[in-house]
NUBARO-182902 format. One record per residue (C-alpha): z, y, x; residue number from 1; residue in one letter. Coordinates in Angstrom, 2 decimals. Last residue first. Layout:
% residues N
       pz       py       px    i  aa
        Z        Y        X  NUM   A
...
//
This chain:
% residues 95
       pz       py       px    i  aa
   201.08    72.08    75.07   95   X
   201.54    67.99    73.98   94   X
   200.87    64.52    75.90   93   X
   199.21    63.75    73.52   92   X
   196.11    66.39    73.10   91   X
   195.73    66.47    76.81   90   X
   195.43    63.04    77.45   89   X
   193.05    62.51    74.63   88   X
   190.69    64.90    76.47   87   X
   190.43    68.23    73.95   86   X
   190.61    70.91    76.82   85   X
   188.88    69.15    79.64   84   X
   189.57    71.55    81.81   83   X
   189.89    68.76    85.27   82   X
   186.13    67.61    83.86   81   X
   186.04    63.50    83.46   80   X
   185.18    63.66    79.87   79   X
   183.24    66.76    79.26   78   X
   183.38    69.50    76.82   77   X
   181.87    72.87    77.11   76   X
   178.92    71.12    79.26   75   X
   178.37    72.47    83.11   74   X
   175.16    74.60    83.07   73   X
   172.95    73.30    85.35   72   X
   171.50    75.82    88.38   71   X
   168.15    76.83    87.53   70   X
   168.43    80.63    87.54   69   X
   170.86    79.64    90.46   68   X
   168.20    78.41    92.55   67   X
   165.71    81.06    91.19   66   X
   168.47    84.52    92.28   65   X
   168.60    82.78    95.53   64   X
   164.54    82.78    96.32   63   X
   164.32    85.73    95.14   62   X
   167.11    87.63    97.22   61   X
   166.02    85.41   100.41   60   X
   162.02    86.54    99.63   59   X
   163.23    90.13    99.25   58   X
   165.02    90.13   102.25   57   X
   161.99    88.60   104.52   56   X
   159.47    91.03   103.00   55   X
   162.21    94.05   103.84   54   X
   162.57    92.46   107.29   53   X
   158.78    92.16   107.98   52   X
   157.98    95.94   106.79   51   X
   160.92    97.12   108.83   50   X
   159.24    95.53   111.72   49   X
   156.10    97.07   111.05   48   X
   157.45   100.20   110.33   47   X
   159.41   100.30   113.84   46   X
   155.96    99.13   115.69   45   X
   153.85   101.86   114.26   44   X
   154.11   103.95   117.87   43   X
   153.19   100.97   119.36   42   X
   150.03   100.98   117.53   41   X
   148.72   104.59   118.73   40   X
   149.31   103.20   122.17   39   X
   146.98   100.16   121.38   38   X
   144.31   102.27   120.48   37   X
   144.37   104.51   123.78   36   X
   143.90   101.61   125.42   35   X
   141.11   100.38   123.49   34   X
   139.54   104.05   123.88   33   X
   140.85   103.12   127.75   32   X
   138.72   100.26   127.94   31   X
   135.89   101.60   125.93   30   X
   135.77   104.58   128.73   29   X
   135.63   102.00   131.37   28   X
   132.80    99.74   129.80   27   X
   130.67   103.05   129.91   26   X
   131.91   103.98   133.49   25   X
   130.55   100.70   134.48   24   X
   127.80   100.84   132.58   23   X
   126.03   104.14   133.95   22   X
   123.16   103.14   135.95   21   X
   122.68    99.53   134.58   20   X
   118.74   100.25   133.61   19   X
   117.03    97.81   131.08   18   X
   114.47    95.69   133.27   17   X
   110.66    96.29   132.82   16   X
   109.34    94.49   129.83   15   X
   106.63    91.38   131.16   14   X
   109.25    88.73   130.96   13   X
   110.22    89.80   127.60   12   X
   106.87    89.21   126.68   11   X
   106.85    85.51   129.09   10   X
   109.74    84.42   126.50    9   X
   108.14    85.72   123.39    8   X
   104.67    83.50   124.48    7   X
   106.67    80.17   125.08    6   X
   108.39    80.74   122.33    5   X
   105.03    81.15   119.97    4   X
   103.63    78.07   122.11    3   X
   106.77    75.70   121.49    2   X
   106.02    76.28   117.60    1   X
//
């Protein structure tokens, strides 16, 4: 197994060297496609922030509206309650 590397190394050894004339400017003109990219995103930056608030809202409004969906109900008729309409108290000591 060594031999079969050892052979693939000393084949690319062998090739003649890939030419570099022309990378720099071809790294340049991917940096400024990028560039060009990023100026295309600024100009979504509004919607994206509208985007977060309007997620943010809805999760506040649904998250609310659940907490009271599973609020108790307070009973028609409890002992200690201040409306306690047919306490003892209330019933005796007349209208």
């Amino acid at each position: 197994m060594n031999d079969t590397l050892e052979q693939q190394l000393e084949a690319l050894r062998r090739q003649p060297p890939e030419r570099l004339h022309g990378l720099e400017g071809a790294v340049w003109s991917r940096i400024e496609t990028l560039r060009g990219g990023e100026v295309a995103s600024r100009g979504l930056l509004p919607l994206r922030t509208a985007s977060v608030v309007a997620a943010l809202g809805l999760g506040l409004l649904g998250g609310r509206l659940a907490t009271r969906a599973l609020e108790p109900v307070a009973p028609e008729i409890s002992v200690f309650s201040v409306d306690a309409r047919l306490a003892p108290s209330t019933l005796l000591g007349g209208h």
